[in-house]
PQR file of N, CA, C, O and H, with PARSE charges and radii, in Angstrom:
ATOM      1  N   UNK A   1     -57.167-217.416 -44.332 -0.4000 1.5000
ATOM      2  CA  UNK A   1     -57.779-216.109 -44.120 -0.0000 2.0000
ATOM      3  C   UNK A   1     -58.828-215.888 -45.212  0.5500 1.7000
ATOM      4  O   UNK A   1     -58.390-215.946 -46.361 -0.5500 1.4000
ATOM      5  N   UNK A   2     -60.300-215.614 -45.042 -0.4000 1.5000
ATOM      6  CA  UNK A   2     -61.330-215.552 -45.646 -0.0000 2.0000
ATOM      7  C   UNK A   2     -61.015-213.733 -46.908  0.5500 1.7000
ATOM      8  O   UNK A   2     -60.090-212.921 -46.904 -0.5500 1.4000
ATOM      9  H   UNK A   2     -60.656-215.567 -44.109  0.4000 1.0000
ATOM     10  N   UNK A   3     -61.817-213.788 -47.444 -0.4000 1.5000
ATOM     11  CA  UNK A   3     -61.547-212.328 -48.356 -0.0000 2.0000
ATOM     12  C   UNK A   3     -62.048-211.068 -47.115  0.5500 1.7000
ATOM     13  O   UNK A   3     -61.375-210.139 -46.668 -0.5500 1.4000
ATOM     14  H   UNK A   3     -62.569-214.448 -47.448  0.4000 1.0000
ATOM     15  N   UNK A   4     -63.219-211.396 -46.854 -0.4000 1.5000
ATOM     16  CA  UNK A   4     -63.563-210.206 -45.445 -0.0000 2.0000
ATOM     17  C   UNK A   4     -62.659-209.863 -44.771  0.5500 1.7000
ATOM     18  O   UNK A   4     -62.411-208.659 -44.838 -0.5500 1.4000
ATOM     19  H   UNK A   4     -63.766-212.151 -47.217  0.4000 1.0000
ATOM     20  N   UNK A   5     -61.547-210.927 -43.603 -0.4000 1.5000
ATOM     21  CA  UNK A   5     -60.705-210.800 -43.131 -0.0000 2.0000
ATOM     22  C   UNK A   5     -59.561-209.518 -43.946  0.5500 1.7000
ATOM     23  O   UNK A   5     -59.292-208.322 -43.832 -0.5500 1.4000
ATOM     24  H   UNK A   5     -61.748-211.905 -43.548  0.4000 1.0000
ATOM     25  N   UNK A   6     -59.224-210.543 -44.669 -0.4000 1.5000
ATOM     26  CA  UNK A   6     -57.849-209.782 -45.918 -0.0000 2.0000
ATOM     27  C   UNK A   6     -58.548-208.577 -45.854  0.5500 1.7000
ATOM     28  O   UNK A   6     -58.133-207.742 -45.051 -0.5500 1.4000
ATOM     29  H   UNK A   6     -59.444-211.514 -44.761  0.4000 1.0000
ATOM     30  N   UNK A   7     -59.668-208.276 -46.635 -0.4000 1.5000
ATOM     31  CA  UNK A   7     -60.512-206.703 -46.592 -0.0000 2.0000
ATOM     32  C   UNK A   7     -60.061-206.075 -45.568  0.5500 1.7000
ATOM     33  O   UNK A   7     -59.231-205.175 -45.694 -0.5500 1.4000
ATOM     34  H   UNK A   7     -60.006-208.954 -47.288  0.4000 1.0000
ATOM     35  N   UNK A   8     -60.608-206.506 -44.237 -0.4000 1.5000
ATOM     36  CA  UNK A   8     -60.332-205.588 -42.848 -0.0000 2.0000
ATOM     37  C   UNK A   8     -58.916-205.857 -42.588  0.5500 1.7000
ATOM     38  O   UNK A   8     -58.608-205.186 -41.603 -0.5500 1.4000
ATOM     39  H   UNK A   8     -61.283-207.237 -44.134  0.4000 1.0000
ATOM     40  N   UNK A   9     -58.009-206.461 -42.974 -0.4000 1.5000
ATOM     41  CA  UNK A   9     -56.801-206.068 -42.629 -0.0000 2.0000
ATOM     42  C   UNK A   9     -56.127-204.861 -43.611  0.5500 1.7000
ATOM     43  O   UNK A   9     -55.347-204.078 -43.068 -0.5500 1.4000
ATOM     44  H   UNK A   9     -58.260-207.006 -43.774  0.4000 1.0000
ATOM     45  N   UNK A  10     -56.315-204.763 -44.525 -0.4000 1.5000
ATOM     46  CA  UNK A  10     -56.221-203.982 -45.290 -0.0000 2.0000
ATOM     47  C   UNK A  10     -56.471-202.879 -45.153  0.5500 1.7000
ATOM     48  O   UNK A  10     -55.527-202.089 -45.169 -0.5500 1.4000
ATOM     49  H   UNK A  10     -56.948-205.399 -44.967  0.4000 1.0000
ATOM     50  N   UNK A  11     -57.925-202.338 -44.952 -0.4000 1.5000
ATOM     51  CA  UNK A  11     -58.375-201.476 -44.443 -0.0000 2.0000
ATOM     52  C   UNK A  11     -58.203-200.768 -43.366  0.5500 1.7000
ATOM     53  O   UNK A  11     -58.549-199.611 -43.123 -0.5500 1.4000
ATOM     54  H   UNK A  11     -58.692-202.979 -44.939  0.4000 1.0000
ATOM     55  N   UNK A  12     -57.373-201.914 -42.426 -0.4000 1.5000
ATOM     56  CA  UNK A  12     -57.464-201.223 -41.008 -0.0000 2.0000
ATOM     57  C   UNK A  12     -56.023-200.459 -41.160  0.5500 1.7000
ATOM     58  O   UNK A  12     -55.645-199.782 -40.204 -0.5500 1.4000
ATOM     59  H   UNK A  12     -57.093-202.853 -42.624  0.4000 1.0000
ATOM     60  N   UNK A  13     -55.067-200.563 -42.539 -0.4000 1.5000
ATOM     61  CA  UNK A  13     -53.673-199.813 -42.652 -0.0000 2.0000
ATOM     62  C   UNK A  13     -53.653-198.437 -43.155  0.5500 1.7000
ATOM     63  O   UNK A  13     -52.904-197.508 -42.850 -0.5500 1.4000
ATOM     64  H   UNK A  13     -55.374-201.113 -43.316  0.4000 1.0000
ATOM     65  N   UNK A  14     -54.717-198.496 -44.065 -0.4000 1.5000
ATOM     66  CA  UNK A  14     -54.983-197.550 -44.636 -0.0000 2.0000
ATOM     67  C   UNK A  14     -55.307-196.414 -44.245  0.5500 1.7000
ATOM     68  O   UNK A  14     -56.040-196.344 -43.259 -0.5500 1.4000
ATOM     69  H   UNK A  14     -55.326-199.250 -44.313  0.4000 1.0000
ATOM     70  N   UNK A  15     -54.765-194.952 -45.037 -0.4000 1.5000
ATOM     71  CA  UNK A  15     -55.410-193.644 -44.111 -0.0000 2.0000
ATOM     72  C   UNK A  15     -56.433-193.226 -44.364  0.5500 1.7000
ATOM     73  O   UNK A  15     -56.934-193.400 -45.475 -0.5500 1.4000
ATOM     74  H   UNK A  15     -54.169-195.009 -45.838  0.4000 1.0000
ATOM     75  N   UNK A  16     -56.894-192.706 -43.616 -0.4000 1.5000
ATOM     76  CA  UNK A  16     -58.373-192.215 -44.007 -0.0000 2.0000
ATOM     77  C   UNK A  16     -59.161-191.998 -45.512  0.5500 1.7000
ATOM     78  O   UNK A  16     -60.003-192.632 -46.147 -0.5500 1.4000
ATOM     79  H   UNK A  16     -56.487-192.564 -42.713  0.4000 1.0000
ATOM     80  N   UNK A  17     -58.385-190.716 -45.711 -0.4000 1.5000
ATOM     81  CA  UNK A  17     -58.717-190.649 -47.311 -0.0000 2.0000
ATOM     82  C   UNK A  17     -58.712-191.562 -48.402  0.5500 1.7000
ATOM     83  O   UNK A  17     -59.234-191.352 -49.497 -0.5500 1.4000
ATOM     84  H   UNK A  17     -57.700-190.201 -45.195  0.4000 1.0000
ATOM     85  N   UNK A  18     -57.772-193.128 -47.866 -0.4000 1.5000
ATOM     86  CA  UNK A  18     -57.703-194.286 -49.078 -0.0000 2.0000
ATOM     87  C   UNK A  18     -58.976-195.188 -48.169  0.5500 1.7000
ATOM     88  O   UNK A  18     -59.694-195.896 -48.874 -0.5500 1.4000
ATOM     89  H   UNK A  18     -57.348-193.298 -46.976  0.4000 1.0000
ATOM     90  N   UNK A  19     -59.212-195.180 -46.929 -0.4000 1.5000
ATOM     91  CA  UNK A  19     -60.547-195.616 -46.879 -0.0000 2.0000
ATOM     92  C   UNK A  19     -61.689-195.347 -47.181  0.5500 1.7000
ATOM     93  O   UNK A  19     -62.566-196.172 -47.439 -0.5500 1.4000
ATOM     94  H   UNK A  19     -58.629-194.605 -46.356  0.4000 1.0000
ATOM     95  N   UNK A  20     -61.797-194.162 -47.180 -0.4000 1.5000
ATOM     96  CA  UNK A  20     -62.977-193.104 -47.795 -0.0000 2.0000
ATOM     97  C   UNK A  20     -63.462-193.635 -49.279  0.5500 1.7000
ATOM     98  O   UNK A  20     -64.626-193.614 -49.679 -0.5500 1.4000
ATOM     99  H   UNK A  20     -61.085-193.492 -46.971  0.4000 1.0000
ATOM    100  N   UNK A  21     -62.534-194.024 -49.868 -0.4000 1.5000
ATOM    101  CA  UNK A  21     -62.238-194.523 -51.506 -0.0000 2.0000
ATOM    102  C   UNK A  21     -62.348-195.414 -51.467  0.5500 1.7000
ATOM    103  O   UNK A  21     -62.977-195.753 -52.470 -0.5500 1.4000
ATOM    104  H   UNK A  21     -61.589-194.042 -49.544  0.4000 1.0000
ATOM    105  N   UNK A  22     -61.931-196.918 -50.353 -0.4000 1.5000
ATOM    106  CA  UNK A  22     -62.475-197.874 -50.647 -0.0000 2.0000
ATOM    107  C   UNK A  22     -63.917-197.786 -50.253  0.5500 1.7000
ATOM    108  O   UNK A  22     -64.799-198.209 -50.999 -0.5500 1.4000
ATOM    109  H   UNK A  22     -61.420-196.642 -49.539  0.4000 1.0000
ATOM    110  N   UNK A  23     -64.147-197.285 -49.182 -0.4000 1.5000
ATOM    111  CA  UNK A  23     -65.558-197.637 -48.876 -0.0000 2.0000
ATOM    112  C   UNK A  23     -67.225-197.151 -50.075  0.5500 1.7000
ATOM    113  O   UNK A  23     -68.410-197.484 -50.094 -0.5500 1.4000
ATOM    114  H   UNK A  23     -63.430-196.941 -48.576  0.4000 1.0000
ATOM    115  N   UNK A  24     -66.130-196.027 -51.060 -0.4000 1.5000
ATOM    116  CA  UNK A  24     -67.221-195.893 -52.251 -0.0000 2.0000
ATOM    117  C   UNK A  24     -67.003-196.572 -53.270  0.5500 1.7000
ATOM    118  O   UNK A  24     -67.618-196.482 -54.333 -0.5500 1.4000
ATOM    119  H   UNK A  24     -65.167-195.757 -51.044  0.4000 1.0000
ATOM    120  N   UNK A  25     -65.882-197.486 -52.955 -0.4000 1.5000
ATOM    121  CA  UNK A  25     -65.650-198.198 -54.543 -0.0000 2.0000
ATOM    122  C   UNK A  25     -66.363-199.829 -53.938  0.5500 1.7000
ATOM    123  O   UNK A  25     -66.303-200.844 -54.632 -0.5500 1.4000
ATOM    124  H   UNK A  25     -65.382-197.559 -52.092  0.4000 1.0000
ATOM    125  N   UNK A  26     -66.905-199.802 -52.771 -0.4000 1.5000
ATOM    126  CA  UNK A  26     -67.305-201.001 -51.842 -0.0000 2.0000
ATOM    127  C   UNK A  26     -68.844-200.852 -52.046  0.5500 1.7000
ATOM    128  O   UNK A  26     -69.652-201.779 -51.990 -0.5500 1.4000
ATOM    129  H   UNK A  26     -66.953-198.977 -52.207  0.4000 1.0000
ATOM    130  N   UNK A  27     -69.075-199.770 -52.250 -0.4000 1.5000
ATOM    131  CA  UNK A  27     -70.656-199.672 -52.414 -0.0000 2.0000
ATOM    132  C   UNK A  27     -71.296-199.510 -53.803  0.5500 1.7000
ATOM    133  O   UNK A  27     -72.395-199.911 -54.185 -0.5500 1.4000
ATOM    134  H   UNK A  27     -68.419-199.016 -52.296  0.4000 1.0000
ATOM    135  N   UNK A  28     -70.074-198.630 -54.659 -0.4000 1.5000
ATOM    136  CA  UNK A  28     -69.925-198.807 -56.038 -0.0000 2.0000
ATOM    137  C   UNK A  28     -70.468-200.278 -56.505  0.5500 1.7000
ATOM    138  O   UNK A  28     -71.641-200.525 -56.784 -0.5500 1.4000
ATOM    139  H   UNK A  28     -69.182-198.304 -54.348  0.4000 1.0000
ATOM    140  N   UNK A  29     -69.541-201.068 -56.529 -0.4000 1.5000
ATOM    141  CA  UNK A  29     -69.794-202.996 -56.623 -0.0000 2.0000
ATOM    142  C   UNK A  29     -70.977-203.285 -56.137  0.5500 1.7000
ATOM    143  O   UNK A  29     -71.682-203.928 -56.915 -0.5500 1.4000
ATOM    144  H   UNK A  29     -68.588-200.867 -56.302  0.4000 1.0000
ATOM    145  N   UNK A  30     -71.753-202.861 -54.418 -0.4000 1.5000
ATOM    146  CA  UNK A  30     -72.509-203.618 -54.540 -0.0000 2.0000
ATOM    147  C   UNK A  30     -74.183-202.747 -55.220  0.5500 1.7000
ATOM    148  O   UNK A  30     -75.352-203.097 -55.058 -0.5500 1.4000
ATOM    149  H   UNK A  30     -71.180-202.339 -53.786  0.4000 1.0000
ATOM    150  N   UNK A  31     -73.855-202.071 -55.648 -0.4000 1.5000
ATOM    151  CA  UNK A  31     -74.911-201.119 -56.504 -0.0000 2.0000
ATOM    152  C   UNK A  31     -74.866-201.982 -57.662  0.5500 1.7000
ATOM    153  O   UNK A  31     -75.726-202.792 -58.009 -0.5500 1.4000
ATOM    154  H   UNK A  31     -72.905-201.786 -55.779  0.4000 1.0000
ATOM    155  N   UNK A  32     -73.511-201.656 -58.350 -0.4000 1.5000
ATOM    156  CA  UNK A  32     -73.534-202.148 -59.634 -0.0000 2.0000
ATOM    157  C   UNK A  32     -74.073-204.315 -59.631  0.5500 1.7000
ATOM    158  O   UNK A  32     -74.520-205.058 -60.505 -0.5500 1.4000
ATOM    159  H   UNK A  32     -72.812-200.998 -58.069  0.4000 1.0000
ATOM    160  N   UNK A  33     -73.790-204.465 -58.561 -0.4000 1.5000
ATOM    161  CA  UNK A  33     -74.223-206.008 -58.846 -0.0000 2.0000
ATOM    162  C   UNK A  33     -75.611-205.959 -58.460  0.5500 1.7000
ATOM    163  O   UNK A  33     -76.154-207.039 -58.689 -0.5500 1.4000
ATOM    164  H   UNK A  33     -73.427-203.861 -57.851  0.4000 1.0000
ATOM    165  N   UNK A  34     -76.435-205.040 -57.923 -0.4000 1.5000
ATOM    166  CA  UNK A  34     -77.942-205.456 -58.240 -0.0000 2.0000
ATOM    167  C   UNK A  34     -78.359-204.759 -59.501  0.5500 1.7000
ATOM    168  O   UNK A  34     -79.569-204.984 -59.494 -0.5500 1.4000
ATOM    169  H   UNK A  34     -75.994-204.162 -57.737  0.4000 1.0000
ATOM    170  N   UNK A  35     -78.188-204.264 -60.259 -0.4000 1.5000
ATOM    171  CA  UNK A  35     -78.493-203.840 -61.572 -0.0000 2.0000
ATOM    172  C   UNK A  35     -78.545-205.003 -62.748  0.5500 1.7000
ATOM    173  O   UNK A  35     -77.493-205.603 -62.972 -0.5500 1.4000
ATOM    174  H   UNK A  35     -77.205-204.081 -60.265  0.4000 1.0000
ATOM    175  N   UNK A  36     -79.643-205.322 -63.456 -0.4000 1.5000
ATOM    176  CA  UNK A  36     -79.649-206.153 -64.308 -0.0000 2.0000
ATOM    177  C   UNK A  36     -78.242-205.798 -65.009  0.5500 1.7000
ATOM    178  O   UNK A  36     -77.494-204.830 -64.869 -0.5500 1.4000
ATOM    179  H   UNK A  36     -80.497-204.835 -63.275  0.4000 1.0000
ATOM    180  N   UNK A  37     -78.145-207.270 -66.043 -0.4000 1.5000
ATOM    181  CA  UNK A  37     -76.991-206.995 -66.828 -0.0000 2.0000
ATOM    182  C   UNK A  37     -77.749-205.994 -68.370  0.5500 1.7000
ATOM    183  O   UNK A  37     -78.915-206.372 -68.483 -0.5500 1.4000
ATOM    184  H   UNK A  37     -78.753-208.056 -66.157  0.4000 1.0000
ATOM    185  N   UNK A  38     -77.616-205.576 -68.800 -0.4000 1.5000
ATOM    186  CA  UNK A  38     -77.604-204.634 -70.163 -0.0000 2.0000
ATOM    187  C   UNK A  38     -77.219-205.455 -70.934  0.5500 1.7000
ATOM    188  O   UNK A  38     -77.685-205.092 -72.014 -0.5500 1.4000
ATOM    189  H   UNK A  38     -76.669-205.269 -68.708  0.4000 1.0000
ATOM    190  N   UNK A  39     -76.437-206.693 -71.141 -0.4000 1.5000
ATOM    191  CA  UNK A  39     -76.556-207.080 -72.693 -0.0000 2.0000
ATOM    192  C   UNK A  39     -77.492-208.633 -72.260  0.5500 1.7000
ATOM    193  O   UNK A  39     -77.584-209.669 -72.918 -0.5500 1.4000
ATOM    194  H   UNK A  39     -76.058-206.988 -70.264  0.4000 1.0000
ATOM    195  N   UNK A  40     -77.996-208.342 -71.131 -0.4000 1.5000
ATOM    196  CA  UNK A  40     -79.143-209.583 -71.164 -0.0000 2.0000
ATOM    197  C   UNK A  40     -80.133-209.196 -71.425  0.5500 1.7000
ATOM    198  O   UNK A  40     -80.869-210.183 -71.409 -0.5500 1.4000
ATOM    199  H   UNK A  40     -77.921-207.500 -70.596  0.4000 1.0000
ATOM    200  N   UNK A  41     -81.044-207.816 -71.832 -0.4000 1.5000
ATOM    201  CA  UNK A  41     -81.880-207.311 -72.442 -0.0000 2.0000
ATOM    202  C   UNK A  41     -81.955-207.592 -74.080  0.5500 1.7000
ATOM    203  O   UNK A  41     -80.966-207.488 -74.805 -0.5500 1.4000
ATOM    204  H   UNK A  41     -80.446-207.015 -71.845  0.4000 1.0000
ATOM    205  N   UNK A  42     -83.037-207.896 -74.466 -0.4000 1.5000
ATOM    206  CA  UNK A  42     -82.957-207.927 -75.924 -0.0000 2.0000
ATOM    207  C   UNK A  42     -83.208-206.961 -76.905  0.5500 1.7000
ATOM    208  O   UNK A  42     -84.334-206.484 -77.043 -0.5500 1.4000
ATOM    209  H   UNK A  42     -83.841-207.980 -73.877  0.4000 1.0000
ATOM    210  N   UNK A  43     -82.033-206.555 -77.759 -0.4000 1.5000
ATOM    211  CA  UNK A  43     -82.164-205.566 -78.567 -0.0000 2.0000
ATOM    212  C   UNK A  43     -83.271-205.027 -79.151  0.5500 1.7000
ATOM    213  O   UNK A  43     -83.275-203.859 -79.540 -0.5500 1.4000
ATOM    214  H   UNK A  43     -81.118-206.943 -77.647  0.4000 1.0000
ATOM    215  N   UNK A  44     -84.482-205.963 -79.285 -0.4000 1.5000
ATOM    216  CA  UNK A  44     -85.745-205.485 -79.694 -0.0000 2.0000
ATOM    217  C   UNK A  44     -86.556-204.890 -78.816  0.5500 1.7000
ATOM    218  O   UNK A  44     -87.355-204.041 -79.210 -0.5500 1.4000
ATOM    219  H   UNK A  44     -84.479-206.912 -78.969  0.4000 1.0000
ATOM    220  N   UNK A  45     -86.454-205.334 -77.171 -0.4000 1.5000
ATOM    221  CA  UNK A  45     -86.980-204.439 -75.969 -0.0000 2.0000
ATOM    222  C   UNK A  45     -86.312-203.021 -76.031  0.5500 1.7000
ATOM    223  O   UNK A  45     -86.772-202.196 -75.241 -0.5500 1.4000
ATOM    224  H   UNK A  45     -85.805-206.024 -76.850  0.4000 1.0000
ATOM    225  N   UNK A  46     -85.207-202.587 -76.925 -0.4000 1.5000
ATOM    226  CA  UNK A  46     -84.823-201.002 -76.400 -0.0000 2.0000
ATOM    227  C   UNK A  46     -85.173-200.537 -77.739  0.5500 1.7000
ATOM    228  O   UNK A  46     -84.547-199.603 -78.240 -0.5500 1.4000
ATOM    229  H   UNK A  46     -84.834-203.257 -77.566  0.4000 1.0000
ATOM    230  N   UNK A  47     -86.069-201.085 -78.320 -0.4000 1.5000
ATOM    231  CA  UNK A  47     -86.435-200.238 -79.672 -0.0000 2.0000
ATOM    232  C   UNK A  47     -87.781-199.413 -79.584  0.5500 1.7000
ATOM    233  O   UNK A  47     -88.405-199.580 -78.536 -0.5500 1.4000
ATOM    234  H   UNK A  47     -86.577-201.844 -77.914  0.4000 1.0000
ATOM    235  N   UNK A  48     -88.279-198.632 -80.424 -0.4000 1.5000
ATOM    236  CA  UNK A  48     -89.462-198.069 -80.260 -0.0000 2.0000
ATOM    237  C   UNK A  48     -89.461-196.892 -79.276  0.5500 1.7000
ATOM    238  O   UNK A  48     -88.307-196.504 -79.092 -0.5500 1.4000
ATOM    239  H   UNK A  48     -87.773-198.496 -81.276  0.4000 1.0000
ATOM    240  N   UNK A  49     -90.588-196.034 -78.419 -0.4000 1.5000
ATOM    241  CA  UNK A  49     -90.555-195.368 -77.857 -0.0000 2.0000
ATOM    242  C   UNK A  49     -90.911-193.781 -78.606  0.5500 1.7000
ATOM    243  O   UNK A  49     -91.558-192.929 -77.998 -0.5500 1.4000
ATOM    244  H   UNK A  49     -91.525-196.349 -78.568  0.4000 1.0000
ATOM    245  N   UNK A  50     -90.392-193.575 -79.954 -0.4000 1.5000
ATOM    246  CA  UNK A  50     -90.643-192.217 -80.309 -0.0000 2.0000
ATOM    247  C   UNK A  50     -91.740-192.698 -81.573  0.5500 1.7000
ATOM    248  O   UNK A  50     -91.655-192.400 -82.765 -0.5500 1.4000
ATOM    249  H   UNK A  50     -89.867-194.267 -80.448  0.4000 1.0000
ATOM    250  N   UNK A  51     -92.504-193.311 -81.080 -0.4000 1.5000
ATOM    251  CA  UNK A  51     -93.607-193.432 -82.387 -0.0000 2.0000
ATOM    252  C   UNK A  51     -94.478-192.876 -81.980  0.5500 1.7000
ATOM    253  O   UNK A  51     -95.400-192.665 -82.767 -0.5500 1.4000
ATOM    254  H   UNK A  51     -92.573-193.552 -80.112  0.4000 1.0000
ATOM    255  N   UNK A  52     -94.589-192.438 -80.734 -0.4000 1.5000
ATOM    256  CA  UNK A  52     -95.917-191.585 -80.253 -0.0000 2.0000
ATOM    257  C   UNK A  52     -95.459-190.345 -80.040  0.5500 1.7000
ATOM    258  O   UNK A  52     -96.067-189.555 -79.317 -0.5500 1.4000
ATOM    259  H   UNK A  52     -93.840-192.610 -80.094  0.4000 1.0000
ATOM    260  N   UNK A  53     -94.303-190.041 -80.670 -0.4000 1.5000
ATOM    261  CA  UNK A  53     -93.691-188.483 -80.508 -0.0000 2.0000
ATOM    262  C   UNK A  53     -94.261-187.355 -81.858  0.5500 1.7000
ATOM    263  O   UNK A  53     -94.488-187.725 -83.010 -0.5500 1.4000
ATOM    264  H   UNK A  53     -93.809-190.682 -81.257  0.4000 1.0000
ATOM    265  N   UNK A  54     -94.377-186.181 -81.425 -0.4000 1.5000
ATOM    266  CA  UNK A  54     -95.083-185.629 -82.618 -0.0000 2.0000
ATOM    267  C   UNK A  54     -93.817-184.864 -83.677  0.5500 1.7000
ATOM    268  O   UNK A  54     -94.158-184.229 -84.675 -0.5500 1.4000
ATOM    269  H   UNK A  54     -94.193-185.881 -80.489  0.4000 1.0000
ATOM    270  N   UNK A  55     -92.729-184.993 -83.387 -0.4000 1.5000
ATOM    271  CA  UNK A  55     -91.839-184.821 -83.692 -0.0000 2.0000
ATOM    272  C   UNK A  55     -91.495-185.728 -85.254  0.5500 1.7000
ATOM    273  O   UNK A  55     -91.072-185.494 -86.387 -0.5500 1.4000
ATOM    274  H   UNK A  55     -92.452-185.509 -82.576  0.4000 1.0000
ATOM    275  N   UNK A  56     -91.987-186.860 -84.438 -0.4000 1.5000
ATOM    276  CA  UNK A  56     -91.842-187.862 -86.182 -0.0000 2.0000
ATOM    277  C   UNK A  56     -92.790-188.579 -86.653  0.5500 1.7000
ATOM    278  O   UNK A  56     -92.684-189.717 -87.111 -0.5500 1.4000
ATOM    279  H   UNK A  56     -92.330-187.049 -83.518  0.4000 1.0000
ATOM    280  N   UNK A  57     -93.635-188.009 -86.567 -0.4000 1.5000
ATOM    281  CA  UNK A  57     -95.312-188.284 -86.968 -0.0000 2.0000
ATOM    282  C   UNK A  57     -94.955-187.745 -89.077  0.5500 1.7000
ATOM    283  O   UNK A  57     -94.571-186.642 -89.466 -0.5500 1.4000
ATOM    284  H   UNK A  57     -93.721-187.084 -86.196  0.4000 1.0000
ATOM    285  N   UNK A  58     -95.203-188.717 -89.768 -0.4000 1.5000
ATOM    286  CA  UNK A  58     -95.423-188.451 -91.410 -0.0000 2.0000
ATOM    287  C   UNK A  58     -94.212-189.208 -91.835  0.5500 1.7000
ATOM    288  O   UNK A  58     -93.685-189.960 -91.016 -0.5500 1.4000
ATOM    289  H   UNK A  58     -95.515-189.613 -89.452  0.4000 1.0000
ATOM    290  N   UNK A  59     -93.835-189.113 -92.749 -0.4000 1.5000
ATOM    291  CA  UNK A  59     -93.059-190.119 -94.130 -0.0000 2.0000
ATOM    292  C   UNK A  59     -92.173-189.758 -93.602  0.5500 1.7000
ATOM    293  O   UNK A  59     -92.108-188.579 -93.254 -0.5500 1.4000
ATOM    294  H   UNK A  59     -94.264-188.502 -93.414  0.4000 1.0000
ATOM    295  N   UNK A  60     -90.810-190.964 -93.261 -0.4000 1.5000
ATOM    296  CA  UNK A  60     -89.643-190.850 -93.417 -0.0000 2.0000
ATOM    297  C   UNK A  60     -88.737-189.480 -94.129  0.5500 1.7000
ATOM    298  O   UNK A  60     -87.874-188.745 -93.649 -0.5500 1.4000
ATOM    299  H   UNK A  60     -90.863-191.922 -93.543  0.4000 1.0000
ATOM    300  N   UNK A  61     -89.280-189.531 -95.263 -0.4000 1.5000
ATOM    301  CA  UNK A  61     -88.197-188.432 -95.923 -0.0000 2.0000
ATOM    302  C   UNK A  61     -88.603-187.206 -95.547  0.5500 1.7000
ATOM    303  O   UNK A  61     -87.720-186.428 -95.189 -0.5500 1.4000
ATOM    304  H   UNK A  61     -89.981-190.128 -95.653  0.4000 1.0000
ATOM    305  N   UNK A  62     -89.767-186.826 -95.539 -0.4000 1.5000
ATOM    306  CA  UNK A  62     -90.323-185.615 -94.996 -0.0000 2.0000
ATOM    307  C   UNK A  62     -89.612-184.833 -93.286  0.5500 1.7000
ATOM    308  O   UNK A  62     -89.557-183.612 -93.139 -0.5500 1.4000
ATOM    309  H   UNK A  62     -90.485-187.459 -95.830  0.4000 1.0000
ATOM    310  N   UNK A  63     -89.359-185.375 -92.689 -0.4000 1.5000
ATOM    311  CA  UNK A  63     -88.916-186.152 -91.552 -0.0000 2.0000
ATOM    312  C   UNK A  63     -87.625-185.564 -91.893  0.5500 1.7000
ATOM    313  O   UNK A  63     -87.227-184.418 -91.681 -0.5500 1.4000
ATOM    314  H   UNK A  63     -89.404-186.367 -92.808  0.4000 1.0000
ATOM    315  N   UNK A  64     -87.117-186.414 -92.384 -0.4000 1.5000
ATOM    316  CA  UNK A  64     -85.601-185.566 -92.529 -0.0000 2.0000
ATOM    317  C   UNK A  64     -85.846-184.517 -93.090  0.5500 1.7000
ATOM    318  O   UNK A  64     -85.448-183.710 -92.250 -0.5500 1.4000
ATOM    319  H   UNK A  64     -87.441-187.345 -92.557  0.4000 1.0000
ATOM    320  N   UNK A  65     -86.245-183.904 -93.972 -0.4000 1.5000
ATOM    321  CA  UNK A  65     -86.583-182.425 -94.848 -0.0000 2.0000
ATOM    322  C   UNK A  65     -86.155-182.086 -93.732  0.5500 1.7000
ATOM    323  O   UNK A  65     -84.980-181.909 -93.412 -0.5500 1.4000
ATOM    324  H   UNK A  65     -86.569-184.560 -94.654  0.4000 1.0000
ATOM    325  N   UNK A  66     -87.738-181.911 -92.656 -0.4000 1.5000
ATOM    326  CA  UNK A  66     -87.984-180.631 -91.987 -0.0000 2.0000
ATOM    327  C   UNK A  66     -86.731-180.503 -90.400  0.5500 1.7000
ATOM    328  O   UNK A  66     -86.473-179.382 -89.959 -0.5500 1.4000
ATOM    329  H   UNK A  66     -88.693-182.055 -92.917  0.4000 1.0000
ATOM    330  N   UNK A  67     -86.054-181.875 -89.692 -0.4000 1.5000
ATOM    331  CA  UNK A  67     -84.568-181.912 -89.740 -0.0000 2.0000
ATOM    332  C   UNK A  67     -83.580-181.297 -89.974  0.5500 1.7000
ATOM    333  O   UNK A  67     -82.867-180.771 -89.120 -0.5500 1.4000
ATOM    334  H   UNK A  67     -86.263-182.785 -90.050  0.4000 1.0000
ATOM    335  N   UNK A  68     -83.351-181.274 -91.528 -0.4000 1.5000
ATOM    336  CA  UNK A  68     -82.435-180.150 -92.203 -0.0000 2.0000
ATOM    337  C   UNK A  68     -82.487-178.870 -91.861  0.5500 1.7000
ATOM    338  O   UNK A  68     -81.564-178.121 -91.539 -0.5500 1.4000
ATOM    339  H   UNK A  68     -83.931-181.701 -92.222  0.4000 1.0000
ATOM    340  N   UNK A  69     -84.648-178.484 -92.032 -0.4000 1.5000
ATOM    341  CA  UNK A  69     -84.023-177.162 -92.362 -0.0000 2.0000
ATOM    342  C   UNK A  69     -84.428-176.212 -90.924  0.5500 1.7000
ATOM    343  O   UNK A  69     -84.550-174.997 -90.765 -0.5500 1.4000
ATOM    344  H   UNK A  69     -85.397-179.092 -92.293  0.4000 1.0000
ATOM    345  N   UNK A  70     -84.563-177.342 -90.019 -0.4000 1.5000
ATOM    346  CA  UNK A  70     -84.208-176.864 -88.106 -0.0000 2.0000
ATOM    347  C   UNK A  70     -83.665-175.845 -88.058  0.5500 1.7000
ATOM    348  O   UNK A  70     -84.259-174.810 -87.754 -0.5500 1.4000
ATOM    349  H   UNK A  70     -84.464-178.329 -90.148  0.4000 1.0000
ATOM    350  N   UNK A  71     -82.164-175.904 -88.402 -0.4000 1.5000
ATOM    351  CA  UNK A  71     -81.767-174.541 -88.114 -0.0000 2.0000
ATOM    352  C   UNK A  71     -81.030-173.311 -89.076  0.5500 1.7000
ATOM    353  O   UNK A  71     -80.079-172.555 -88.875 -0.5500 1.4000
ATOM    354  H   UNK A  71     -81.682-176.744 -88.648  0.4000 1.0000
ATOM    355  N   UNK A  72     -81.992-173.521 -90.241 -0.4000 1.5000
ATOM    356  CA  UNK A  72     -81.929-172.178 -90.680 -0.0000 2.0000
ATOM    357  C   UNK A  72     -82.784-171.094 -90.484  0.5500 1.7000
ATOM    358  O   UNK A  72     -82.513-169.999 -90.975 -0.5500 1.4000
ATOM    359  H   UNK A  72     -82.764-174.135 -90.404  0.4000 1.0000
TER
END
């Protein structure tokens, strides 16, 4: 008996509401298997991004100063 088979026998016992659940945990998987993997990205591709933010434009320490005194 192939895994499909086993699947639809399975399925065909089940009540509604536990099919309902497989059939999103069935689409769940095949979502999640077209999604690149995340630790096959290289840590240096997810770096950067807020250097063109005006938020942290000037010296490091300055930077934190004005940070701190956010919310007084």
């Amino acid at each position: 008996m192939t895994m499909v088979e086993r699947l639809c026998e399975v399925g065909s016992t089940l009540p509604q509401p536990a099919l309902a659940e497989l059939l999103d945990f069935a689409e769940f998987l095949r979502q999640k298997a077209k999604q690149p993997d995340v630790q096959s990205v290289p840590l240096s591709d997810l770096g950067g991004g807020l250097e063109d933010s005006l938020t942290f434009v000037g010296e490091p320490l300055s930077i934190q100063e004005k940070m701190r005194r956010e919310w007084d």
